[in-house]
C-alpha positions in Angstrom: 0.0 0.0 0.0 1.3 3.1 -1.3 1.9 6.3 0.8 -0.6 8.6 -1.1 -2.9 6.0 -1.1 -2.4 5.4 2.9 -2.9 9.0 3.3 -6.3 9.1 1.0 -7.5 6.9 3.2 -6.6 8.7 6.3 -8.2 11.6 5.0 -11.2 10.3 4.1 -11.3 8.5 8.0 -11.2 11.7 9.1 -13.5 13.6 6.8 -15.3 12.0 5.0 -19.4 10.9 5.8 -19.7 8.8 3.5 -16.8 6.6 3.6 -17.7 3.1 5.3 -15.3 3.0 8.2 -16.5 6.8 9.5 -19.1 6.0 11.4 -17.6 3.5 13.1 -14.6 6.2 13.8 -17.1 8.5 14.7 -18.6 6.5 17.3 -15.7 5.2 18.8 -14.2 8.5 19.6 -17.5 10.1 21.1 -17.1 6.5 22.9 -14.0 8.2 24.2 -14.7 11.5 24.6 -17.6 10.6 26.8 -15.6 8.0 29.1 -12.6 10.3 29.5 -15.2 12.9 30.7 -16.6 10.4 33.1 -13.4 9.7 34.4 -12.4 13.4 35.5 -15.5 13.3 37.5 -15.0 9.9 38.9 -10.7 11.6 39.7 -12.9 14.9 40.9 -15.4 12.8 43.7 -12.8 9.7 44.6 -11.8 9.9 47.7 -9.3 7.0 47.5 -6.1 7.6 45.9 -5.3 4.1 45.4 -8.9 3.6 43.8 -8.3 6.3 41.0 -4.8 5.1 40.3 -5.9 1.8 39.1 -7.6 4.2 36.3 -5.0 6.3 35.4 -3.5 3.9 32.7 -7.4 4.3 31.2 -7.1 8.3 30.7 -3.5 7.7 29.4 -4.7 5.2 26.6 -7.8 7.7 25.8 -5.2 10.7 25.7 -2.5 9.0 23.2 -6.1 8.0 20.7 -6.6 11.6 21.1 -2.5 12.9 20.5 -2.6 10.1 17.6 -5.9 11.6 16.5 -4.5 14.9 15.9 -1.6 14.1 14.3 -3.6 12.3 11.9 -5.3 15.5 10.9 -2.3 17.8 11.4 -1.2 15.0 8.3 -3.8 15.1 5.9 -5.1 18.8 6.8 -2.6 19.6 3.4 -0.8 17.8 1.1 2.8 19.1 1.7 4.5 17.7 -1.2 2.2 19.1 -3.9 2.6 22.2 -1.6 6.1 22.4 -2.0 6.6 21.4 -5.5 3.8 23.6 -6.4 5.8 26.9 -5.6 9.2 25.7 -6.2 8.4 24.6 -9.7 6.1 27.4 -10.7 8.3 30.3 -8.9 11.8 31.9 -8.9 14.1 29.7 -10.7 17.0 30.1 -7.9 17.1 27.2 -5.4 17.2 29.1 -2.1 14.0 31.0 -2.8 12.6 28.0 -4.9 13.0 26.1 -1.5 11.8 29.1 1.0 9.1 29.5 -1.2 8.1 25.7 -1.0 8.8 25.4 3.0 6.5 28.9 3.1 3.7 27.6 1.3 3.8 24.2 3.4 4.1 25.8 6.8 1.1 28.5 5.8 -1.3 26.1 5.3 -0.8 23.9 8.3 -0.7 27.0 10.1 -4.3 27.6 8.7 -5.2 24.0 10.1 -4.1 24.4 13.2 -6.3 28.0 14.2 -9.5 26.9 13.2 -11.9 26.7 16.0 -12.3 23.1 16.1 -8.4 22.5 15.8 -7.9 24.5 18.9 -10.2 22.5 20.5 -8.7 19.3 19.4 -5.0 20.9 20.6 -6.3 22.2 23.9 -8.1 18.5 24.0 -4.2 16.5 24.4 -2.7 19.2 26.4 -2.5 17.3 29.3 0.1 15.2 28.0 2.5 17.8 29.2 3.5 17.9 32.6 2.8 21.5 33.4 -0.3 21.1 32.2 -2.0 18.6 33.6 -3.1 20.1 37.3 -5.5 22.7 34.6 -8.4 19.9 34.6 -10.5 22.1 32.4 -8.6 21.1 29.6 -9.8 17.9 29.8 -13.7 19.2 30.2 -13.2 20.8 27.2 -13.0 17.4 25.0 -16.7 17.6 25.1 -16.6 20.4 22.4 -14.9 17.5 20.4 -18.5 15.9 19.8 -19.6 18.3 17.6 -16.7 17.1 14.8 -18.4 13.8 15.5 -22.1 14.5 15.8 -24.2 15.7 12.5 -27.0 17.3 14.6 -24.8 18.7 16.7 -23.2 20.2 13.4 -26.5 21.0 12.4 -27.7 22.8 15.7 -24.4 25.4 15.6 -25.3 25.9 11.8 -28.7 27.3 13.0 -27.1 29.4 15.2 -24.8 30.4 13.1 -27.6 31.7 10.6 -30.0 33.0 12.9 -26.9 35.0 15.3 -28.4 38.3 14.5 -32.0 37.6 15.8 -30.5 35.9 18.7 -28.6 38.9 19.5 -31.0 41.5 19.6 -32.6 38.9 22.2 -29.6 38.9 24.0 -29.6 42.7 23.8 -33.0 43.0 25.5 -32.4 40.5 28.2 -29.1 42.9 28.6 -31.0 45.9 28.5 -34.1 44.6 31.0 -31.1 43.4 33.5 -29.1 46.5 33.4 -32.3 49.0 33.9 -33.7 47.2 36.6 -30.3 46.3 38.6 -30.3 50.2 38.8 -33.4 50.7 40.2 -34.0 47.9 42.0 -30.3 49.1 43.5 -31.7 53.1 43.9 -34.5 52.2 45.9 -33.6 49.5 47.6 -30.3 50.8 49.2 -30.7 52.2 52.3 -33.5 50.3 53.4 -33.1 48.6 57.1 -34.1 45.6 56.3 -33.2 45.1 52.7 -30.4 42.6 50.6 -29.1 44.9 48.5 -25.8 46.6 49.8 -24.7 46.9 46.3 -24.9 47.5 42.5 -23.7 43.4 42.5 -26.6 42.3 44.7 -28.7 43.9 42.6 -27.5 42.4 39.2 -27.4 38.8 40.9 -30.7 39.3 41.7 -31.8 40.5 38.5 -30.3 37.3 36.7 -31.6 34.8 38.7 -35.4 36.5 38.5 -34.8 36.7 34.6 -33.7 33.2 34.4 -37.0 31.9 36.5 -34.5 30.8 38.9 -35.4 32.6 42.3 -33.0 31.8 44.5 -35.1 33.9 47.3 -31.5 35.1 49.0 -32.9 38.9 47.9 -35.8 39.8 47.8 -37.0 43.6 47.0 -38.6 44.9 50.3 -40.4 48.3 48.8 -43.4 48.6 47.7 -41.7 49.9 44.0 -39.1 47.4 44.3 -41.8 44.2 44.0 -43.3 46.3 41.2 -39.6 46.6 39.1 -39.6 42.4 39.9 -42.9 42.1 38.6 -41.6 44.0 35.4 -38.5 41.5 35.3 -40.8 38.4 35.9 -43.3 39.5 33.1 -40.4 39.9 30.8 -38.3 36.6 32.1 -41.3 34.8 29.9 -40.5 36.7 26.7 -36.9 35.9 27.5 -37.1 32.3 27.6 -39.7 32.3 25.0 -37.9 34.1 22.1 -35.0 32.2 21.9 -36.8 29.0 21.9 -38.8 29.6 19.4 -36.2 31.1 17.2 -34.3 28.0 17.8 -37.1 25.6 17.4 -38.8 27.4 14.4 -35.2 27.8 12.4 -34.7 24.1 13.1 -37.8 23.2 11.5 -37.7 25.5 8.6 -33.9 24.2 7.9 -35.1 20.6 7.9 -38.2 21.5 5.6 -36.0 23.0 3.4 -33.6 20.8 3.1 -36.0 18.4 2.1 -38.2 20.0 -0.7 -34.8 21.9 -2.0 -35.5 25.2 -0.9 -32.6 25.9 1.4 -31.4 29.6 1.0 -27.8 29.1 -0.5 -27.3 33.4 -0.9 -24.0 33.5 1.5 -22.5 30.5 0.0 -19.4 31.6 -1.8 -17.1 30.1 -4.1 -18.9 27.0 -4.5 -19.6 25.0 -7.7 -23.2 24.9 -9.4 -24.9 22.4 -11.8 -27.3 23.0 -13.6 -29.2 20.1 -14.0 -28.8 16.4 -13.4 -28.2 13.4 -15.2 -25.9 10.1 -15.6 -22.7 12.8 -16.4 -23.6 14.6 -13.4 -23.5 11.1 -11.1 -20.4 10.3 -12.8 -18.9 14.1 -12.3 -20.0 13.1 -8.2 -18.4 10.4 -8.1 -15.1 11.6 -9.4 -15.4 14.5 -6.9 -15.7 12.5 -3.8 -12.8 10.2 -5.2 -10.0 13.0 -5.3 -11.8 15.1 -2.6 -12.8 17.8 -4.2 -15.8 17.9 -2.2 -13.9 18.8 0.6 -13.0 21.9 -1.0 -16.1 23.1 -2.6 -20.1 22.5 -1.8 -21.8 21.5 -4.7 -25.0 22.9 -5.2 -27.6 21.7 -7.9 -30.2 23.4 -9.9 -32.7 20.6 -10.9 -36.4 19.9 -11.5 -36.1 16.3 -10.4 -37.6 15.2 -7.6 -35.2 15.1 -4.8 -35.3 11.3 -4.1 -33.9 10.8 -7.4 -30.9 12.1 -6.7 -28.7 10.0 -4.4 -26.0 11.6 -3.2 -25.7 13.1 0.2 -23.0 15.3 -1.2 -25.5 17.3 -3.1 -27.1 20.6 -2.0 -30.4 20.5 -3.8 -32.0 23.6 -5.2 -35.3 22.7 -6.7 -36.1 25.2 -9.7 -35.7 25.8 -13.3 -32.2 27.3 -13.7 -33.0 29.0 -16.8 -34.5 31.6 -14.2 -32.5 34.7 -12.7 -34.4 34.2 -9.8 -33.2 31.1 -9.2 -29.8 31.4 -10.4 -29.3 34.0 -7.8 -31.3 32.3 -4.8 -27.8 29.7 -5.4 -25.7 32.9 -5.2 -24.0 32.6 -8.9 -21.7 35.4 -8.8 -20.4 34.0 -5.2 -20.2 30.9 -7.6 -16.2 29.2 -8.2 -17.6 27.6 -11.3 -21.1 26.7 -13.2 -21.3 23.5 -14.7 -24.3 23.1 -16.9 -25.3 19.1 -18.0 -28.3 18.2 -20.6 -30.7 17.4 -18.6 -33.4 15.7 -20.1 -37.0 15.4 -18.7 -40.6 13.9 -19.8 -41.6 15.6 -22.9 -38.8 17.5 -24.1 -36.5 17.0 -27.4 -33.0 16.9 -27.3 -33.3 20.3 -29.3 -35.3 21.6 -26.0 -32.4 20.4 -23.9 -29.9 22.1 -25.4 -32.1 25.5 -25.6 -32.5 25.1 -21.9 -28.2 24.9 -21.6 -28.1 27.9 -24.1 -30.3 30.1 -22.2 -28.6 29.1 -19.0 -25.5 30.0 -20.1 -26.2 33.2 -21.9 -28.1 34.0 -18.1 -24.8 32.8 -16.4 -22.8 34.8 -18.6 -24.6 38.4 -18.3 -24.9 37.7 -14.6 -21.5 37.3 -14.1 -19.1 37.4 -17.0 -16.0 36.1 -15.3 -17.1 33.0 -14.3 -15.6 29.6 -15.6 -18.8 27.7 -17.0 -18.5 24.2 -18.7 -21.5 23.2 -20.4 -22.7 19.5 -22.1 -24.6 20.0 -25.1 -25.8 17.0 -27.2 -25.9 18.7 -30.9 -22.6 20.1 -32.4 -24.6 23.0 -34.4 -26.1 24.4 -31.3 -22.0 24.0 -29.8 -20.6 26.6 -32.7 -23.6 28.9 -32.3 -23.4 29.5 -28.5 -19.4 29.5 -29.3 -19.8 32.6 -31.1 -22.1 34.1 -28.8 -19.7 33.4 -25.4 -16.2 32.8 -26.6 -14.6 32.0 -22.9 -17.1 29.3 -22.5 -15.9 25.2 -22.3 -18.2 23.3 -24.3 -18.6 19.1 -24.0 -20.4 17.0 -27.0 -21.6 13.8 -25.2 -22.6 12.8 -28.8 -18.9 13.0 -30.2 -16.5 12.5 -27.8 -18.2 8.9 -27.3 -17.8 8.4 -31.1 -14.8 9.6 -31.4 -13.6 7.4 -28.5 -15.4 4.2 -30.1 -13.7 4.3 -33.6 -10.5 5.0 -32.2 -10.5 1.8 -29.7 -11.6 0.2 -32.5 -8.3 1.2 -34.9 -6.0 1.3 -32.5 -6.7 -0.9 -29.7 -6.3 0.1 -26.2 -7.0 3.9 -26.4 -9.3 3.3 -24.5 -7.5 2.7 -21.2 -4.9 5.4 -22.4 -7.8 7.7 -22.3 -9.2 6.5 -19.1 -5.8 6.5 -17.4 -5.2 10.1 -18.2 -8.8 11.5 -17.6 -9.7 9.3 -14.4 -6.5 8.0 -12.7 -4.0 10.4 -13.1 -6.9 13.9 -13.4 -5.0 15.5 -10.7 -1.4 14.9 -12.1 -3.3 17.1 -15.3 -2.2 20.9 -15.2 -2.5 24.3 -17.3 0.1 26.7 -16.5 0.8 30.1 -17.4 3.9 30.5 -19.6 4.6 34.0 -17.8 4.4 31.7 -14.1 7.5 29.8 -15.4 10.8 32.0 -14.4 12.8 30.9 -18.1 13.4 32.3 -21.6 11.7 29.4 -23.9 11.9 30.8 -27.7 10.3 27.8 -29.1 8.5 24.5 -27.8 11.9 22.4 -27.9 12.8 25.0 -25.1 10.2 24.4 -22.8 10.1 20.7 -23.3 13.4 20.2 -22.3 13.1 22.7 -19.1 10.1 20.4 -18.4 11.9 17.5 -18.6 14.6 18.5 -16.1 14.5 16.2 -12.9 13.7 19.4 -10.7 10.7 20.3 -13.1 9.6 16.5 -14.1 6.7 17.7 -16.0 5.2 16.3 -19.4 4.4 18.8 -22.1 0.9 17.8 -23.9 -0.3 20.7 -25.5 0.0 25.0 -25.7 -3.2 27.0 -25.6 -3.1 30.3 -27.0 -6.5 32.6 -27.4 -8.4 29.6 -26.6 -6.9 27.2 -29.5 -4.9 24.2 -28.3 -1.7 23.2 -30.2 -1.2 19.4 -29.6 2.5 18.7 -29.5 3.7 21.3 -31.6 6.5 21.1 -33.5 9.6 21.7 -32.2 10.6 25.3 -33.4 7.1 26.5 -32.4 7.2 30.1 -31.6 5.9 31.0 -27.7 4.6 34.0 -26.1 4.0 35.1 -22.9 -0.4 34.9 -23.0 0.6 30.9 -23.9 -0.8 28.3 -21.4 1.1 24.7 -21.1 -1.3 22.0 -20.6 1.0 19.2 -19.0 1.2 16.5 -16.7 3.0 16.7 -13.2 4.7 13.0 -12.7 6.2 11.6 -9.8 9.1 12.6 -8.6 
């Protein structure tokens, strides 16, 4: 078993839902998390020494799962070889800043791991392991925060409060605002008094927090007649205070799930995120290829359908039911937030194949007028209808289902085996695949014999396939091929 192939299943241990040992994973670490929280209250109420000791060599196994765990992530969080290679191949063609550039790139992005919230957590979750810190017990509380990498609807529940924050803290600012006013007054009129509880302004915010929260201790109680009118005020509004919240909570819960299911969940603060429009066998395939070489953990996929939802199986999917030939809905999906648009011929009950590709070549002229910069590939299934929305959007990548099986067909047929050669490159080896700017490589290449023999240098290791220049592609040009600077090298980036 390889080491990228080790890794790829590390990664997907780790991250990936849908992979068959994660729930397993899952469940053995909230397994974990829970016990080793059990056994700081079991170190916390023991009163024999001897009787906890016996369970020490328990919270040590639980703490190296966790300190393996972590390193496991720290691991696959980035991949630090395509990191390197990326900028010292691309970059400065001197080897001290090839190298700097390389070791900068690779500590930047496990830098970025490491500070996001749930990282922290996971850090702050194995700290005891060193000696100073293991008398801070709260560390070892906080490996409770760990279930929420591990729990769906745990996810699920801080994703609603997430979206609903600003409603929840103009609550937050009343129950503020009622505490505040009436620890004042309650304070004013109640100080002094011979036989009151309030000798000062922090009596009278304790009180005030405990009467808001329907708690009522009854260690102060307001002895003026005023003062039991103010703590009539704060009980009347400790209902709307527990009440608001809640139903927030509950209603944004319910709505979420609702829309979720009938495909009507607002998408408007996604951001670079890829949209389909449409669904069909290409788009299952394109799926499938996605959660292969994760690139679903880079991107959410969003798609524009009329199916019914059930006929789309593929938890990966963000389901926006509508016509995507609409604005309306094209921006209910956030298209200029959009990374890319991918549009597939999506064929329904009743409609031509003509009709399909009118559909794709409204879509794209409404992608394209949206926003113009976007990179849009689009499946079409008649060539006539592929030159005419050529000339209409120029920067625009267009796929013949039609022709490109064809083409593949007769060529496996006169020169056997093409077929794996085309499979190999397209499926296996799509992430070895790379276009690169000409001006991004530091070098003076006159002609294509130039580049091809910088490519072929052990430091570079690439394989030249093709130049693009002003959208046409040049396959294996001849070897005195003029170059310019607006050239692109299609290539592919082989092991080193």
């Amino acid at each position: 078993m390889t080491y990228t192939l080790i890794k790829s299943k590390v990664n997907r241990l780790m991250n990936d839902r849908l992979y068959t040992g994660k729930r397993y994973f899952d469940l053995f670490m909230m397994v974990l998390i829970v016990l080793s929280v059990g056994l700081l209250l079991i170190e916390l109420e023991s009163e024999q020494p001897d009787f906890w000791k016996r369970l020490v060599f328990l919270e040590d196994a639980i703490l190296f799962v966790f300190i393996l765990e972590y390193l496991m992530r720290f691991w696959v969080c980035s991949n630090a070889r395509k990191d390197f290679k990326k900028e010292y191949n691309v970059h400065h063609r001197n080897l001290a800043i090839n190298v700097l550039k390389g070791f900068y790139m690779v500590v930047r992005n496990k830098i970025s791991w490491m500070i996001k919230p749930m990282s922290i957590i996971d850090l702050l979750a194995i700290l005891p392991m060193f000696r100073v810190f293991r008398a801070f017990r709260i560390f070892r509380l906080l490996r409770l925060f760990k279930l929420v990498r591990y729990s769906h609807s745990m996810e699920n529940l801080f994703m609603v409060f997430r979206e609903n924050a600003s409603e929840l803290g103009i609550i937050l600012t009343f129950i503020g605002l009622v505490v505040i006013v009436s620890s004042t007054f309650i304070f004013i009129l109640e100080k002094g008094v011979p036989s009151g509880s309030f000798e000062s302004l922090g009596d009278a915010l304790w009180w005030s927090f405990v009467t808001i929260t329907t708690v009522g201790y009854g260690d102060k109680v307001p002895s003026t007649d005023v003062g039991r009118v103010i703590a009539v005020f704060l009980m009347l509004s400790a209902i709307v205070a527990i009440a608001l919240p809640s139903g927030v909570l509950a209603s944004a819960m319910t709505q979420k799930f609702i829309f979720i299911k009938e495909g009507r969940l607002n998408m408007k603060k996604f951001k670079n995120h890829v949209v389909i429009c449409g669904w069909n066998n290409s788009a299952e395939q394109l799926m499938k290829e996605f959660e292969k070489h994760h690139q679903v953990d880079k991107w959410d996929v969003v798609a524009i359908t009329l199916r019914p939802g059930d006929e789309i199986d593929n938890k990966r999917v963000i389901i926006k039911r509508g016509d995507f030939t609409k604005e309306g809905v094209l921006s209910d999906v956030n298209i200029v937030g959009a990374n890319s648009v991918i549009v597939v011929a999506e064929e329904l009950r009743g409609i031509s194949d003509e009709s399909v590709d009118a559909r794709s070549f409204l879509a794209c002229n409404l992608i394209h007028s949206i926003n113009p910069d976007i990179y849009v590939i689009v499946q079409l299934l008649n060539t006539e209808n592929a030159k005419l929305l050529k000339n209409t959007i120029k920067d625009i990548e267009i796929i013949i289902s039609d022709d490109i099986t064809g083409g593949l067909l007769s060529n496996s047929f006169m020169n056997r085996g093409t077929s794996k050669l085309i499979n190999t490159l397209l499926i296996q080896n799509q992430d070895n695949i790379k276009k690169i700017p000409l001006k991004k490589i530091k070098g003076s290449f006159k002609t294509y014999n130039d580049l091809f023999s910088f490519c072929r240098q052990p430091s570079c290791n690439w394989l030249p396939l093709a130049v693009e220049r002003n959208g046409e592609l040049f396959i294996n040009p001849k070897d005195d091929f003029e170059l310019t600077d607006e050239d692109n090298l299609f290539c592919i980036q082989t092991e080193i």
